[in-house]
C-alpha positions in Angstrom: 0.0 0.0 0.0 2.9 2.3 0.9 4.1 1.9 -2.9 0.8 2.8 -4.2 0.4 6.3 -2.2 4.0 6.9 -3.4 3.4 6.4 -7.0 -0.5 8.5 -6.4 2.0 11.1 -4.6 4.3 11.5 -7.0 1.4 11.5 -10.2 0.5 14.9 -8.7 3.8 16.5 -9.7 4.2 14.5 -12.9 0.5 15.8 -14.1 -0.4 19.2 -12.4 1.8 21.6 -13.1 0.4 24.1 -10.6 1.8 21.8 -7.9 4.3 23.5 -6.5 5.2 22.2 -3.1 4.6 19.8 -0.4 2.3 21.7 1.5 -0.2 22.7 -1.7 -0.2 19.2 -2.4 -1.8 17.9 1.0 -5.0 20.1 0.3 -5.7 17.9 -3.3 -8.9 16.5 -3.2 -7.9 14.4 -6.1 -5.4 12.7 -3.6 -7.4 12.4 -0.6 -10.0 10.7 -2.2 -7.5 7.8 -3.8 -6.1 7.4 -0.3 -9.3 7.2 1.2 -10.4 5.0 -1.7 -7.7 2.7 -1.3 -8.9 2.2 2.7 -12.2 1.3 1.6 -11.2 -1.1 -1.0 -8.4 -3.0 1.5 -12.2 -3.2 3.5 -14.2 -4.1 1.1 -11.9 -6.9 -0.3 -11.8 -8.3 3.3 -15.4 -9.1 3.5 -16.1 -5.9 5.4 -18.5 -3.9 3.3 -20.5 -1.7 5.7 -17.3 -0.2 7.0 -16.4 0.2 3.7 -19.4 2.1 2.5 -19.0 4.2 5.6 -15.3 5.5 4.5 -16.2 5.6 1.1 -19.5 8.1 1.7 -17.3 10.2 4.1 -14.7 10.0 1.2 -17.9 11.2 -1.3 -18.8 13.8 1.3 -15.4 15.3 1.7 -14.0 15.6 -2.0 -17.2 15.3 -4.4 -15.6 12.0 -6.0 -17.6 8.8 -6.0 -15.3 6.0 -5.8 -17.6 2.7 -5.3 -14.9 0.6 -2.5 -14.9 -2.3 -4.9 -13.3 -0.7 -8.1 -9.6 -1.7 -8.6 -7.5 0.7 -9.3 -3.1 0.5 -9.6 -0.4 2.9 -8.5 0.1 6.1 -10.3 -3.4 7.3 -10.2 -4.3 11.1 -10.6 -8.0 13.2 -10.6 -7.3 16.6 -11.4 -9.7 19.0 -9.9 -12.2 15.9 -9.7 -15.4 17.5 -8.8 -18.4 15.1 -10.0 -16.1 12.2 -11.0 -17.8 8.4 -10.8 -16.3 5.6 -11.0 -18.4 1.8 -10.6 -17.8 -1.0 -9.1 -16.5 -3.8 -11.1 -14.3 -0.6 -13.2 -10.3 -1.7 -13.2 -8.2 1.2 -13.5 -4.4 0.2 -15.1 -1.3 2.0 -13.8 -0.5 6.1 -14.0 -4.0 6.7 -15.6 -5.4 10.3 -15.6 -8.9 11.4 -15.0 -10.6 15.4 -15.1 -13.9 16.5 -13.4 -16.7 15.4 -14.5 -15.7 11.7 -15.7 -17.9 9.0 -15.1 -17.0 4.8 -15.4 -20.3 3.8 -15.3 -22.3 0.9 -16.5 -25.2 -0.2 -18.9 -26.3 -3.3 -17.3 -28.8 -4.0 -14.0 -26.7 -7.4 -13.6 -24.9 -8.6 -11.3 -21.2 -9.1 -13.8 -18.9 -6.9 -14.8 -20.2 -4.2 -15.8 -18.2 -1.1 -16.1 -14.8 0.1 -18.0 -11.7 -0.9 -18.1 -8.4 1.2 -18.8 -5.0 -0.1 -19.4 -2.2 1.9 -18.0 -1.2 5.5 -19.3 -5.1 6.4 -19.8 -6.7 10.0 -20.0 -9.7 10.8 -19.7 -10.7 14.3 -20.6 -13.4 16.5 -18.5 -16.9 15.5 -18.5 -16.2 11.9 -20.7 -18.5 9.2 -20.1 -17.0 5.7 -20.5 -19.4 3.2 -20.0 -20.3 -0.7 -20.2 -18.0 -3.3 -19.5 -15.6 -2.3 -22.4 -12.0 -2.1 -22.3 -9.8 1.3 -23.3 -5.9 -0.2 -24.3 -2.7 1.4 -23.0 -2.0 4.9 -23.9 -5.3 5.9 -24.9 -6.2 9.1 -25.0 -10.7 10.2 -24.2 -11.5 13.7 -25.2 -13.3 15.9 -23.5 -17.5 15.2 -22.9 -16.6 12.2 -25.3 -19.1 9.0 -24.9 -17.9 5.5 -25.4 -19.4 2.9 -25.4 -17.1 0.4 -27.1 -13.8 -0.9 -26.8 -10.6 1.2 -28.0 -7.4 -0.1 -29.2 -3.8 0.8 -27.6 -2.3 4.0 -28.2 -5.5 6.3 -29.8 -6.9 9.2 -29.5 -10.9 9.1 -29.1 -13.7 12.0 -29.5 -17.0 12.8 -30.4 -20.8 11.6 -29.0 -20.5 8.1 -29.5 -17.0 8.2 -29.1 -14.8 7.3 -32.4 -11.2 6.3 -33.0 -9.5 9.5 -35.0 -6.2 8.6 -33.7 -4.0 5.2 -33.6 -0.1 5.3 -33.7 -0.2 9.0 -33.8 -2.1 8.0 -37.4 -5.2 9.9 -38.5 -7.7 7.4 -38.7 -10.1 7.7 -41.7 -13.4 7.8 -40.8 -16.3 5.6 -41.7 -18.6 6.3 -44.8 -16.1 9.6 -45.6 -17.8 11.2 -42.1 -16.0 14.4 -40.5 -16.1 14.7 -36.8 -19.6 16.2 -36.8 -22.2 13.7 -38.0 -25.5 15.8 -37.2 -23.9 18.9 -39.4 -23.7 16.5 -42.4 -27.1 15.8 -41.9 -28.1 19.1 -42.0 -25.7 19.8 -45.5 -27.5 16.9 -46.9 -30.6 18.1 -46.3 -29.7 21.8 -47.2 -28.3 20.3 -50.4 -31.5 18.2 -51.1 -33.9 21.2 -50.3 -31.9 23.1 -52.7 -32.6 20.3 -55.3 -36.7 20.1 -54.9 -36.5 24.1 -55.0 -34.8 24.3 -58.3 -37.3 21.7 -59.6 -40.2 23.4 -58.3 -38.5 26.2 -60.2 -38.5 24.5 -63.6 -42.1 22.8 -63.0 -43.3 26.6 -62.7 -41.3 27.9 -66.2 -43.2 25.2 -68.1 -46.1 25.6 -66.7 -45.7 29.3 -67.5 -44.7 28.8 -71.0 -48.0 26.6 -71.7 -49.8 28.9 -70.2 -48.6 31.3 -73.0 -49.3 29.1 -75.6 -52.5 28.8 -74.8 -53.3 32.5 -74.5 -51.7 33.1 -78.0 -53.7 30.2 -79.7 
């Protein structure tokens, strides 16, 4: 255990550069509520639940992060800020990960299985990303910001976008599906433009003949 808080110690300094000092560093929320986590869990994991929810409510109540005491999660760990962030029960966290405020590892299933994420080691998570179902993120992977996903992501990408999609692997642009930019509802609203566009022009051409015929007949 003494390991672990080292390594959460030291992922401060490695991932906030507005820690400065020692002293600044005591006050993190992000920190207490890892330590605190990692009480609960040690009770939890030795069949004492109850004493377990207890420290990880008072944890909740101190900090504003919701760590369930049954998640798993290595050394290295860092929430920045962390206001609002969830994480489930059966999530496994992998070593040196990074979360923001806001992030939720949450589930999709009332059963009683795994059911929430897993992340490999070196993963961020930006602020406000939802990463949920009992999926798996590989090492190195990158969530952006307010992302969703909902489906498993390889090593070493980059992910963005509402549900979230690879654009990223190997520091390679991935080429999206169907030729899609990153913004799916504007293209539906170019393709309809474009198709309004189309019966409007039609119309137009309807209304020439039907002029023209109109002329014909007045002449005869």
């Amino acid at each position: 255990m003494f390991d672990n808080f080292r390594a959460d110690w030291n992922a401060v300094f490695i991932n906030d550069p507005a820690a400065r000092n020692f002293w600044e560093v005591l006050t993190y929320a992000g920190l207490h509520a890892i330590v605190w986590h990692r009480v609960a869990h040690f009770l939890w994991r030795h069949n004492m639940k109850f004493a377990a929810r207890l420290v990880s409510q008072a944890n909740r109540f101190v900090t504003g992060i919701e760590i369930h005491p049954g998640a798993t999660i290595s050394k290295g760990f860092f929430i920045d800020h962390g206001m609002g962030v969830v994480i489930g029960e059966t999530a496994e966290v992998g070593e040196n990960c990074l979360l923001y405020h806001g992030v939720t590892l949450g589930g999709v299933s009332l059963e009683k299985k795994k059911r929430h994420p897993t992340l490999g080691n070196n993963v961020v998570v930006g602020a406000g990303a939802k990463v949920l179902g009992a999926i798996k993120l590989g090492d190195n992977v990158q969530v952006g910001a307010n992302a969703v996903v909902v489906k498993d992501v390889p090593a070493n990408s980059v992910v963005v976008g509402i549900p979230g999609r690879v654009v990223m692997q190997d520091g390679v642009r991935v080429p999206l599906s169907h030729g899609r930019d990153l913004d799916p509802e504007m293209d539906i609203i170019r393709s309809l433009m474009l198709r309004i566009e189309e019966l409007e022009h039609q119309v137009q051409k309807v209304g020439k003949v039907e002029k023209g015929d109109n002329d014909v007949s007045a002449s005869v």
